[in-house]
KERO-984467 format. One record per atom (N, C-alpha, C): residue in three letters; atom name; x, y, z; residue number from 1. Coordinates in Angstrom, 1 decimal. Example, Ala and Ser with C-alpha at 12.3 -4.5 7.8 and 13.67 -1.06 7.14 Angstrom:
2
{type ala	atom N	u 13.2	v -5.7	w 7.8	seq 1};
{type ala	atom CA	u 12.3	v -4.5	w 7.8	seq 1};
{type ala	atom C	u 13.2	v -3.3	w 7.8	seq 1};
{type ser	atom N	u 12.8	v -2.2	w 7.1	seq 2};
{type ser	atom CA	u 13.7	v -1.1	w 7.1	seq 2};
{type ser	atom C	u 12.9	v 0.0	w 7.9	seq 2};
This chain:
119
{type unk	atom N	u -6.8	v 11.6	w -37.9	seq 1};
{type unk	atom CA	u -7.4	v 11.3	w -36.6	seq 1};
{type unk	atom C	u -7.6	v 12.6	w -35.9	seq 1};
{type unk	atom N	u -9.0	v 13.4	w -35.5	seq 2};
{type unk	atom CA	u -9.3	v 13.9	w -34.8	seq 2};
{type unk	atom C	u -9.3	v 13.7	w -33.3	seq 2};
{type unk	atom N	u -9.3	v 15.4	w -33.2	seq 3};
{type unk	atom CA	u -9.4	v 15.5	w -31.3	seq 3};
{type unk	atom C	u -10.5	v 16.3	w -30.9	seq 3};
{type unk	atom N	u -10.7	v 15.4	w -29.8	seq 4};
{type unk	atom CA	u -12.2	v 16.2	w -29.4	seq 4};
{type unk	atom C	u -11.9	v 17.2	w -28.4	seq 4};
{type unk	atom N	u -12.3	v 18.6	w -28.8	seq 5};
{type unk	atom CA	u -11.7	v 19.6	w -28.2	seq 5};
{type unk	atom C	u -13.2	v 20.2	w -27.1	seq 5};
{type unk	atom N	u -13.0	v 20.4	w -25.7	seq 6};
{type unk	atom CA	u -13.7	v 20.7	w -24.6	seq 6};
{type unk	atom C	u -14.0	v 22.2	w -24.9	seq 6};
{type unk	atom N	u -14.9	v 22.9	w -24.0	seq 7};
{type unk	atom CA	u -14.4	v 24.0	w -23.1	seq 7};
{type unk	atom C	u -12.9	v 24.2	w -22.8	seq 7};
{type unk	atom N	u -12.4	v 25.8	w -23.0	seq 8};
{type unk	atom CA	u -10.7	v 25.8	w -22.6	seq 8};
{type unk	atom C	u -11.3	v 26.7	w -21.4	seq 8};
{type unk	atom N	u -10.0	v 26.5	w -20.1	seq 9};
{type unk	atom CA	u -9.9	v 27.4	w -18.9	seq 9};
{type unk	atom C	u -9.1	v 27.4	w -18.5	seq 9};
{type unk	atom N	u -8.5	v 28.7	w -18.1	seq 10};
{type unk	atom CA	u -7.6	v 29.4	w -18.1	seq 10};
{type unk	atom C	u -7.1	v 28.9	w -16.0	seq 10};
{type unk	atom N	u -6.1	v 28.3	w -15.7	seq 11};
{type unk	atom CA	u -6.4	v 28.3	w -14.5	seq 11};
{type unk	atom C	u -4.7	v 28.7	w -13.7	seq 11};
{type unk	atom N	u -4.9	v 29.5	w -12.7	seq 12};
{type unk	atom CA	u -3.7	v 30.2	w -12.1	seq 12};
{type unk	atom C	u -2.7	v 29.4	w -11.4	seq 12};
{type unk	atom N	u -1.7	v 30.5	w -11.5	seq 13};
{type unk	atom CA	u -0.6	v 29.3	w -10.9	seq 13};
{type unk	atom C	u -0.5	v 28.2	w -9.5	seq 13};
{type unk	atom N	u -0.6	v 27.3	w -9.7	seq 14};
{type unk	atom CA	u 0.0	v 26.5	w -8.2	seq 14};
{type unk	atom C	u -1.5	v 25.8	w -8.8	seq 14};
{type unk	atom N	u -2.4	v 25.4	w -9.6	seq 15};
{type unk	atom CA	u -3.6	v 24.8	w -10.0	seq 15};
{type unk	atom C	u -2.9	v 23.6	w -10.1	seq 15};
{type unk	atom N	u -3.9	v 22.7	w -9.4	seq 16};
{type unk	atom CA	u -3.3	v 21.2	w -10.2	seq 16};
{type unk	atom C	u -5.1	v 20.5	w -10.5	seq 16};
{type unk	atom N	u -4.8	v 19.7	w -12.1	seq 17};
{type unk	atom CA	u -6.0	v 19.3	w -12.3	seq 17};
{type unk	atom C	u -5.9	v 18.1	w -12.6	seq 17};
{type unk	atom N	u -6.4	v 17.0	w -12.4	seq 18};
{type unk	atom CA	u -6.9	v 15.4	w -12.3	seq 18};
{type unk	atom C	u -8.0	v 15.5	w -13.3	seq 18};
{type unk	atom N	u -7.4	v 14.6	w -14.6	seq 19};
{type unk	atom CA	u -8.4	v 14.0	w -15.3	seq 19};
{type unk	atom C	u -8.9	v 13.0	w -15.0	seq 19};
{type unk	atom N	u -10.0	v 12.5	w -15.1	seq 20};
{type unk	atom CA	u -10.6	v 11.4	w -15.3	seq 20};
{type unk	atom C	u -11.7	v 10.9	w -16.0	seq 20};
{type unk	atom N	u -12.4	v 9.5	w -15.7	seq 21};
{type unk	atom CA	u -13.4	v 9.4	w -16.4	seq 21};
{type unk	atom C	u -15.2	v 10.6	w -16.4	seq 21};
{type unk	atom N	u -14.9	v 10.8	w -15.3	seq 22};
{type unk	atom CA	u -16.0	v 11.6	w -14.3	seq 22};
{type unk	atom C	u -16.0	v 13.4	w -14.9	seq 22};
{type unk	atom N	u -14.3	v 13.3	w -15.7	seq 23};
{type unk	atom CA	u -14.4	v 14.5	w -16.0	seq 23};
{type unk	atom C	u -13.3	v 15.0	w -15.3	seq 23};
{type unk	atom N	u -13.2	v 16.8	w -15.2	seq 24};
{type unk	atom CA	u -12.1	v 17.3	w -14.7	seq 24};
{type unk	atom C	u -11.9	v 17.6	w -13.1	seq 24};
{type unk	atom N	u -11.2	v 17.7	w -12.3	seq 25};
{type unk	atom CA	u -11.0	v 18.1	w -10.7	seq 25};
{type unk	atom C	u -10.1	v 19.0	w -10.7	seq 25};
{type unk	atom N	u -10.6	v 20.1	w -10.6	seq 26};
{type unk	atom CA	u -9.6	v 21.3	w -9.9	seq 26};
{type unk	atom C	u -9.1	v 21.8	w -9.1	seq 26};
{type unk	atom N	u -8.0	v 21.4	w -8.2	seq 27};
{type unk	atom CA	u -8.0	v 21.8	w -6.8	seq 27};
{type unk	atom C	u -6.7	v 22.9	w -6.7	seq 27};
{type unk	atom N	u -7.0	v 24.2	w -6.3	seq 28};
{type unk	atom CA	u -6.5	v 24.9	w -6.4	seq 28};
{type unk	atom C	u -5.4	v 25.1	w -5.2	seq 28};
{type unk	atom N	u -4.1	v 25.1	w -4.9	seq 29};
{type unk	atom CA	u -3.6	v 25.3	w -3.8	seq 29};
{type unk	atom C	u -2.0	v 26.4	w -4.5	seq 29};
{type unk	atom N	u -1.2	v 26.1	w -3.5	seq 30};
{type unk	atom CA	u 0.2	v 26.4	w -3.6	seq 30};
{type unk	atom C	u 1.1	v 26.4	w -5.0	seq 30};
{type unk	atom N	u 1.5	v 27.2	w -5.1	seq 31};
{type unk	atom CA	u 2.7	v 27.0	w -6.4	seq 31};
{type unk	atom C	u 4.1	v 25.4	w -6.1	seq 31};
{type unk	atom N	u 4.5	v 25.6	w -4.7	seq 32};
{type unk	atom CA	u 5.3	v 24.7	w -3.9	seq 32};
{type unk	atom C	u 4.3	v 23.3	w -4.2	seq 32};
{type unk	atom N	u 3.3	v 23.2	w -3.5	seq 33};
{type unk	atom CA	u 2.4	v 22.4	w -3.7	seq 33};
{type unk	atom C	u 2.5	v 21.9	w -4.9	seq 33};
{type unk	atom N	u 2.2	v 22.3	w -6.1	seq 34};
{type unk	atom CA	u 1.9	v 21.9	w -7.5	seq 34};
{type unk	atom C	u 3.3	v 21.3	w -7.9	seq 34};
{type unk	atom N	u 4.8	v 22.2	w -7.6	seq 35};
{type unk	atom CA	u 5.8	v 21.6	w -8.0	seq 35};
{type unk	atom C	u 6.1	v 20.4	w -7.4	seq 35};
{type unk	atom N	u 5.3	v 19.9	w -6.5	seq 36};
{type unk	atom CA	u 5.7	v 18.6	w -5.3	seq 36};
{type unk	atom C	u 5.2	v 17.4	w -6.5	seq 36};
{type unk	atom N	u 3.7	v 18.0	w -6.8	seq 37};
{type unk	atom CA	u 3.3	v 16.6	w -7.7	seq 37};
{type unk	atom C	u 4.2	v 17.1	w -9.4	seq 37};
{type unk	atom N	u 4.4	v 17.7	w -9.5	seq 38};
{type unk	atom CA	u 5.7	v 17.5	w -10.9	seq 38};
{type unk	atom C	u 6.6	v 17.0	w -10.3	seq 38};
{type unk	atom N	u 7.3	v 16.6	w -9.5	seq 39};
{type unk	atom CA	u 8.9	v 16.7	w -9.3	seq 39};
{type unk	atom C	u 9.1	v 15.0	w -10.2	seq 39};
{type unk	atom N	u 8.0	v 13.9	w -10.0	seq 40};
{type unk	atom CA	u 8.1	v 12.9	w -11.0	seq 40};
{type unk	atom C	u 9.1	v 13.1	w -12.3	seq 40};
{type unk	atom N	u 8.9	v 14.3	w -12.9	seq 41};
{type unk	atom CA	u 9.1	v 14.6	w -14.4	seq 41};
{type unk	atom C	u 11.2	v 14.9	w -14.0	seq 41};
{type unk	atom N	u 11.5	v 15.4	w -13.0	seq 42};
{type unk	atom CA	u 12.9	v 15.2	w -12.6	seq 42};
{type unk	atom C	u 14.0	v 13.9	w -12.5	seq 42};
{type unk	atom N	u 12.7	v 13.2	w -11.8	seq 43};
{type unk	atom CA	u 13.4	v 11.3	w -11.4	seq 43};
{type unk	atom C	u 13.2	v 11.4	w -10.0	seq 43};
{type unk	atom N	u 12.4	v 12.5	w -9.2	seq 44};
{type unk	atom CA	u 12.3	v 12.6	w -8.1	seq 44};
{type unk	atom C	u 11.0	v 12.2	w -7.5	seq 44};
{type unk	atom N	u 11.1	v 11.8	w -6.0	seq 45};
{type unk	atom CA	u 9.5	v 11.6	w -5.5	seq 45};
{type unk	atom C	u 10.0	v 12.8	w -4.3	seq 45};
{type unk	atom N	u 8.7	v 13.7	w -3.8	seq 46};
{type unk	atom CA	u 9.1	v 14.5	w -3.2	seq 46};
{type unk	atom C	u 7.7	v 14.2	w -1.9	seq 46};
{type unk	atom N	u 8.6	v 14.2	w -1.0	seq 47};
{type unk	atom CA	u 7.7	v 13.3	w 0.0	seq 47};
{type unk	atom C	u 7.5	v 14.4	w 1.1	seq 47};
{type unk	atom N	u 5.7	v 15.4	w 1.5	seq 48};
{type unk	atom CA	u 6.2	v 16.2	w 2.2	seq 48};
{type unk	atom C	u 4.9	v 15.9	w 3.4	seq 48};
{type unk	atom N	u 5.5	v 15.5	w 4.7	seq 49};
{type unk	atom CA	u 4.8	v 15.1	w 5.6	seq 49};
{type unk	atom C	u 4.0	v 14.0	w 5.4	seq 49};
{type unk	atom N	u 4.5	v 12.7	w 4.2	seq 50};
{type unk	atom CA	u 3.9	v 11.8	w 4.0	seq 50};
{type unk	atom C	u 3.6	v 10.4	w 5.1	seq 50};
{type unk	atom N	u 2.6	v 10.0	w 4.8	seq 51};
{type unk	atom CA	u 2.6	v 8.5	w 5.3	seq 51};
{type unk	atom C	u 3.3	v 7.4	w 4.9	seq 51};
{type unk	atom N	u 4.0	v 6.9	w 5.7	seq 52};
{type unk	atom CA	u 4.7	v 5.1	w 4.6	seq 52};
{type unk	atom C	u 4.3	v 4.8	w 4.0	seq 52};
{type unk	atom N	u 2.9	v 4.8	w 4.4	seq 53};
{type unk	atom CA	u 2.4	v 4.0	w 3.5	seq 53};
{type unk	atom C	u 2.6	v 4.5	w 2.2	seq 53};
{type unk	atom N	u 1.8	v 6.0	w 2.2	seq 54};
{type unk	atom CA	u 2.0	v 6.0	w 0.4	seq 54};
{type unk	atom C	u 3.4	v 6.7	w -0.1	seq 54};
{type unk	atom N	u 4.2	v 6.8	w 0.7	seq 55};
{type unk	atom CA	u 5.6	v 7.0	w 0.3	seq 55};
{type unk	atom C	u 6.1	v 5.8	w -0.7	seq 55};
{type unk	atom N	u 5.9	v 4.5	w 0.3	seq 56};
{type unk	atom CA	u 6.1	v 2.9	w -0.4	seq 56};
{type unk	atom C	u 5.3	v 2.8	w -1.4	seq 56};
{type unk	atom N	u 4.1	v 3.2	w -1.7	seq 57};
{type unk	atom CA	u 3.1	v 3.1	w -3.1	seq 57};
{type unk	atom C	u 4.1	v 3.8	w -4.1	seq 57};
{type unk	atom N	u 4.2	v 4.7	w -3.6	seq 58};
{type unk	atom CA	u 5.2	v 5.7	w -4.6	seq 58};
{type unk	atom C	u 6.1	v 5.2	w -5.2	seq 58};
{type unk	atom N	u 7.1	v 4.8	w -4.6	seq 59};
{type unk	atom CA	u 8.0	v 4.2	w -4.8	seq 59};
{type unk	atom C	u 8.0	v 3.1	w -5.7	seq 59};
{type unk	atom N	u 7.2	v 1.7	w -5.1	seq 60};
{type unk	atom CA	u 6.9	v 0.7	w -5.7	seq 60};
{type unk	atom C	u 6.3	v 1.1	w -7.3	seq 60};
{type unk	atom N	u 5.6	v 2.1	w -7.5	seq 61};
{type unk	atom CA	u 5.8	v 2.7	w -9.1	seq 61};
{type unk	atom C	u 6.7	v 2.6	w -10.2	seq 61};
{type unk	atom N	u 7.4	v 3.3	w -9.4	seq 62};
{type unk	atom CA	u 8.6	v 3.1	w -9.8	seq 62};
{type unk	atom C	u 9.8	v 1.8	w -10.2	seq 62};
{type unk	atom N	u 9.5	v 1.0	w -9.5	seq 63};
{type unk	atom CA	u 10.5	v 0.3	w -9.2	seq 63};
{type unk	atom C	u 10.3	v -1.7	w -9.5	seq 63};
{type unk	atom N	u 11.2	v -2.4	w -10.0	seq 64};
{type unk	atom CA	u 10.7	v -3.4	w -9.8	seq 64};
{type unk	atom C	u 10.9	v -4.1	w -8.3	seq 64};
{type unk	atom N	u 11.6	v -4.0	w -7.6	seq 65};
{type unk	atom CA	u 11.7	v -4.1	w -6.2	seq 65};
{type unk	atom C	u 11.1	v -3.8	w -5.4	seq 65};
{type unk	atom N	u 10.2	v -4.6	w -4.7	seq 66};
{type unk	atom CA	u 8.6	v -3.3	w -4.1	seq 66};
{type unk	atom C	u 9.0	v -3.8	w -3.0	seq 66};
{type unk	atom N	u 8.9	v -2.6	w -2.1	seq 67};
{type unk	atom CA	u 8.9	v -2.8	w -1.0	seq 67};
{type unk	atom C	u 7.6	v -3.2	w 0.0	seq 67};
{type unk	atom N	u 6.9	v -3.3	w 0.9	seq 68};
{type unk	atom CA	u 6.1	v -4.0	w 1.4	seq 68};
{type unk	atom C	u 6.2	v -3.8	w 3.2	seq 68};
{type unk	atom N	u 4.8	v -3.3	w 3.5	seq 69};
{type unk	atom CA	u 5.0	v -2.7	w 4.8	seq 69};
{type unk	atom C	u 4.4	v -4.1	w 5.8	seq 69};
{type unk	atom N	u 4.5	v -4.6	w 6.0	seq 70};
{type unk	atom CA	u 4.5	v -6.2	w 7.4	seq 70};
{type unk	atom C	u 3.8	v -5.6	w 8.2	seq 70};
{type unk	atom N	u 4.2	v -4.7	w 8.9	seq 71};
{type unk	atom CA	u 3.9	v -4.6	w 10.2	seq 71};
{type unk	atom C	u 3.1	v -3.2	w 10.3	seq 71};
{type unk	atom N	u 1.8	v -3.1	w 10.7	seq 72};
{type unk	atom CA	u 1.0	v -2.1	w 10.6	seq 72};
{type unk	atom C	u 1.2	v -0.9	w 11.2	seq 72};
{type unk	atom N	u 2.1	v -0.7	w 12.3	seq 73};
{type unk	atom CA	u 2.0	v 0.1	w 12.9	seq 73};
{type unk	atom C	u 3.3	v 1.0	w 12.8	seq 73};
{type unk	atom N	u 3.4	v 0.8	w 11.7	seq 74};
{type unk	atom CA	u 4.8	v 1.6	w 11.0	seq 74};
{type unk	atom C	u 4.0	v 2.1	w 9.7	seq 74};
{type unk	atom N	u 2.9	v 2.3	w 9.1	seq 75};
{type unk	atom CA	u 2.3	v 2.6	w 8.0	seq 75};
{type unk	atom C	u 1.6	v 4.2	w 8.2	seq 75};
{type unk	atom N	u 1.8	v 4.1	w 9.4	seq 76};
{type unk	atom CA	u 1.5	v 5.9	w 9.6	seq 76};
{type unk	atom C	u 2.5	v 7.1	w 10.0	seq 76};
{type unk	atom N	u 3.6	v 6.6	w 9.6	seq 77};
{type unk	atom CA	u 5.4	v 7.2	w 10.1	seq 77};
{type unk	atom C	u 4.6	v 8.1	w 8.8	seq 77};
{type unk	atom N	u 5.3	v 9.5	w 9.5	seq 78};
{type unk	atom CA	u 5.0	v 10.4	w 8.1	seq 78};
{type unk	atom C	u 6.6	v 10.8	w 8.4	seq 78};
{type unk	atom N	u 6.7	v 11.0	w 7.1	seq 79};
{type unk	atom CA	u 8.2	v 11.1	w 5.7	seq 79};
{type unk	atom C	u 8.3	v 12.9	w 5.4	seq 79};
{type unk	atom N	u 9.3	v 13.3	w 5.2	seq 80};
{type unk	atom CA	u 9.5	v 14.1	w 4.0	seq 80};
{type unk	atom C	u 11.1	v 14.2	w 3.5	seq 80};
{type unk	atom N	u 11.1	v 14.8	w 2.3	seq 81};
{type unk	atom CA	u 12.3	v 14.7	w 1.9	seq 81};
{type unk	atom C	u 11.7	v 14.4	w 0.1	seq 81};
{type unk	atom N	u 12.9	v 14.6	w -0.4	seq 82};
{type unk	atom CA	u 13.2	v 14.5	w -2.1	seq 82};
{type unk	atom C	u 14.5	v 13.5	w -2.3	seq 82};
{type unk	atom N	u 13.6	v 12.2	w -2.5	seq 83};
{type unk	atom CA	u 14.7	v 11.0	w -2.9	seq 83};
{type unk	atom C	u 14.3	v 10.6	w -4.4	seq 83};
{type unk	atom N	u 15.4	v 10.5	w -4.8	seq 84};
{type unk	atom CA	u 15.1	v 9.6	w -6.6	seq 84};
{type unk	atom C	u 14.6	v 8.9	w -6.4	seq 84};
{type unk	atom N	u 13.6	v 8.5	w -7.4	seq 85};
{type unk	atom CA	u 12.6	v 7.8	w -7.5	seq 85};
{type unk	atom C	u 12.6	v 6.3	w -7.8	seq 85};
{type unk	atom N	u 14.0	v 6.2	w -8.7	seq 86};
{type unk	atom CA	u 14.5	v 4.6	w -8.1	seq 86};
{type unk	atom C	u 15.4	v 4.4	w -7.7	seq 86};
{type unk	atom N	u 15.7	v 4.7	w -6.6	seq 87};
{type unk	atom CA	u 16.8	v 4.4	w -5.4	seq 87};
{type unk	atom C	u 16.0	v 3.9	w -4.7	seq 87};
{type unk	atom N	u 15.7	v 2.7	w -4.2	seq 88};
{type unk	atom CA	u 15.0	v 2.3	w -3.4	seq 88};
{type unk	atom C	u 16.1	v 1.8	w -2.0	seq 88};
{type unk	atom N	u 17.3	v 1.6	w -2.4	seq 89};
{type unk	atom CA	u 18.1	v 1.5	w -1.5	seq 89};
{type unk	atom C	u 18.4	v 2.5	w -0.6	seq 89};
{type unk	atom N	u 18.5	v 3.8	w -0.9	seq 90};
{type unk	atom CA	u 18.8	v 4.7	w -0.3	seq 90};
{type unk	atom C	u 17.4	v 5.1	w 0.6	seq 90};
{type unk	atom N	u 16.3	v 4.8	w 0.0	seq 91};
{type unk	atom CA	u 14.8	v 5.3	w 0.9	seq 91};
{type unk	atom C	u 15.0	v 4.1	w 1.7	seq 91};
{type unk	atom N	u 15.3	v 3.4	w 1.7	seq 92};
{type unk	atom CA	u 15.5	v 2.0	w 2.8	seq 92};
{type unk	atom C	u 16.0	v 2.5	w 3.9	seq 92};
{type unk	atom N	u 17.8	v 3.0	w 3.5	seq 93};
{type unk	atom CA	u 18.7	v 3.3	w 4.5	seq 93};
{type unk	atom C	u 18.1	v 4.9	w 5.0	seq 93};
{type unk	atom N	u 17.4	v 5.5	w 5.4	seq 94};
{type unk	atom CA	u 17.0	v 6.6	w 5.3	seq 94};
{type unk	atom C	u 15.8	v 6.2	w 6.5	seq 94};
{type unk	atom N	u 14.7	v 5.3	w 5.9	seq 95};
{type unk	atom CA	u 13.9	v 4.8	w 7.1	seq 95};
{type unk	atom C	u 14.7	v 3.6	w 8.3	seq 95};
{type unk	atom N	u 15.3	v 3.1	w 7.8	seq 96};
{type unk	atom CA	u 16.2	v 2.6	w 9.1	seq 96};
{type unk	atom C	u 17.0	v 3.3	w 9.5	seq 96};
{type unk	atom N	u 17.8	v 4.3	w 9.2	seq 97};
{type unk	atom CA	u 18.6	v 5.0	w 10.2	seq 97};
{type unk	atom C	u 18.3	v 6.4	w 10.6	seq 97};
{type unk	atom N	u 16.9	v 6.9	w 9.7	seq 98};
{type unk	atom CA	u 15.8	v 8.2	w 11.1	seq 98};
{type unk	atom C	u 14.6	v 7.9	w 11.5	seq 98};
{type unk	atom N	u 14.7	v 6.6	w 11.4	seq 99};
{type unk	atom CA	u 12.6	v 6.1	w 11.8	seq 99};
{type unk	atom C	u 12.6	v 4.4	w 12.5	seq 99};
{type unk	atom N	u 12.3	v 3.9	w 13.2	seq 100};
{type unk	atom CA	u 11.6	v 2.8	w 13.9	seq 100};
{type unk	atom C	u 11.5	v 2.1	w 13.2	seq 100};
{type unk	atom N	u 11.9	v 1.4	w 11.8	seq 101};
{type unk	atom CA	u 11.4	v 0.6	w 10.8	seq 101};
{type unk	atom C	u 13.2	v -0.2	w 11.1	seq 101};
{type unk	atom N	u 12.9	v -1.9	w 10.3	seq 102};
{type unk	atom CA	u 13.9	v -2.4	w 10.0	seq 102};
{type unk	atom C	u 13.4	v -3.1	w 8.7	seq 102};
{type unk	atom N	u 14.4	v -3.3	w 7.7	seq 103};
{type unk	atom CA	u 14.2	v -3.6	w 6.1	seq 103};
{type unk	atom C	u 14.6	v -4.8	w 6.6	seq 103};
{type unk	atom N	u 14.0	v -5.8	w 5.8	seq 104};
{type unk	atom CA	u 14.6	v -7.3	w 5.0	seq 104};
{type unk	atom C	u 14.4	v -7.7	w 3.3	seq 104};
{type unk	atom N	u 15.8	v -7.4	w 3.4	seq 105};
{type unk	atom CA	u 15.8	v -7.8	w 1.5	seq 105};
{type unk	atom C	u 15.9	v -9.0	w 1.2	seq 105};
{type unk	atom N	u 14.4	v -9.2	w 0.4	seq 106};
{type unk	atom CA	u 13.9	v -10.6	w 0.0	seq 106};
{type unk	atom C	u 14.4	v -11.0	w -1.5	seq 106};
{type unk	atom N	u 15.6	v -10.1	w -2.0	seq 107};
{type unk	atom CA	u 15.6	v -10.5	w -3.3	seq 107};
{type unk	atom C	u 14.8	v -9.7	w -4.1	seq 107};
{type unk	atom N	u 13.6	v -9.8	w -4.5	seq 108};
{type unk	atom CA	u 12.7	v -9.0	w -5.2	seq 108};
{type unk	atom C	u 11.9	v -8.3	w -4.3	seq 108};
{type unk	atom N	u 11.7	v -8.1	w -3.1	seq 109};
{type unk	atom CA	u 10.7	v -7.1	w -2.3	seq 109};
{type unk	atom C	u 11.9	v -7.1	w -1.3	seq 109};
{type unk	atom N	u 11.7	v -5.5	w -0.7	seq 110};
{type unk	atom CA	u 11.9	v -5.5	w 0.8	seq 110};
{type unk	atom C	u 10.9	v -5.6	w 1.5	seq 110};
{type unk	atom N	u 11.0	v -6.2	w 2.6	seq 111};
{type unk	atom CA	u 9.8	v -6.1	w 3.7	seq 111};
{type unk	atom C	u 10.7	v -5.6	w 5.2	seq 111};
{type unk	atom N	u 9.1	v -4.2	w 4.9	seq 112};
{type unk	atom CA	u 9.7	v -3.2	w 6.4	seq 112};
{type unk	atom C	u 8.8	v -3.7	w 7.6	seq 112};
{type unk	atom N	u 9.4	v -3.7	w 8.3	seq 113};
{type unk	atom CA	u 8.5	v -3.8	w 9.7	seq 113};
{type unk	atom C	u 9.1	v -2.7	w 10.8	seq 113};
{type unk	atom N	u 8.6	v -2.8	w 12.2	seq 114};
{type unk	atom CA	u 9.0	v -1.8	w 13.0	seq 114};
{type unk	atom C	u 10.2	v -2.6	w 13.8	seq 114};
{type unk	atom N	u 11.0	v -2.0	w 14.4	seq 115};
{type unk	atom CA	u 12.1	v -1.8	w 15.7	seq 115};
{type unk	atom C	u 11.3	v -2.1	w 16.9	seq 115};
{type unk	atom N	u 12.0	v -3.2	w 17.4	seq 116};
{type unk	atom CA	u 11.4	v -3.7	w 18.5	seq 116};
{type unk	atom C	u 11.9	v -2.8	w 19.7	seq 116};
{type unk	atom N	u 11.0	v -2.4	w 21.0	seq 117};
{type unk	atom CA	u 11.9	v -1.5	w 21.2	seq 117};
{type unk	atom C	u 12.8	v -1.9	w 22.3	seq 117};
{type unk	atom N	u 14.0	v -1.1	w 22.4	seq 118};
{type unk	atom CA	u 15.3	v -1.4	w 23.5	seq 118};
{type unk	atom C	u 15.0	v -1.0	w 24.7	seq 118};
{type unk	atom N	u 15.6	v -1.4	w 25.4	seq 119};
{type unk	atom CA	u 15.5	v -1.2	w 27.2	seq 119};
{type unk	atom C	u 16.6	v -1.6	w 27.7	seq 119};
């Protein structure tokens, strides 16, 4: 079985590149940067200035337990931090006890919604 070998390019550190059908995307940034989208290869999701929403995409990757965002206006909470990538329990307890969100575990999904607020 052969391989169909391209053009090779040499590309510097902190490069991250996206294959696809379309071909290659090279978007050059940070060394920090590029170790954020490896940290997968650890067991880690490294969450930096994220949105819930795709924090929970992330996650749900991972996991058979998906979590599930209800309430809309909790889907723009931006995140950071480095949690294992299947602990979904601990990213739970982490958005309920530093963020406006409250979990309900359905068994197979959590569903987050926002904190109503107190007066």
């Amino acid at each position: 079985m052969g391989y169909a070998v391209g053009p090779v390019t040499q590309l510097p550190a902190g490069s991250i590149a996206q294959a696809g059908s379309a071909g290659v995307l090279v978007k050059h940034s940070s060394v920090a940067e590029a170790e954020t989208y490896m940290s997968w290869r650890s067991g880690y999701i490294a969450l930096r200035d994220t949105e819930l929403a795709a924090a929970v995409a992330e996650f749900n990757r991972y996991n058979q337990k998906q979590l599930v965002i209800a309430d809309p206006s909790i889907a723009e909470i931006r995140i950071g931090g480095n949690l294992r990538a299947t602990n979904v329990d601990a990213f739970v307890r982490v958005l309920e006890e530093g963020f406006p969100v409250r979990a309900d575990d359905q068994g197979n999904r959590i569903v987050l919604t926002g904190k109503a607020s107190q007066r």
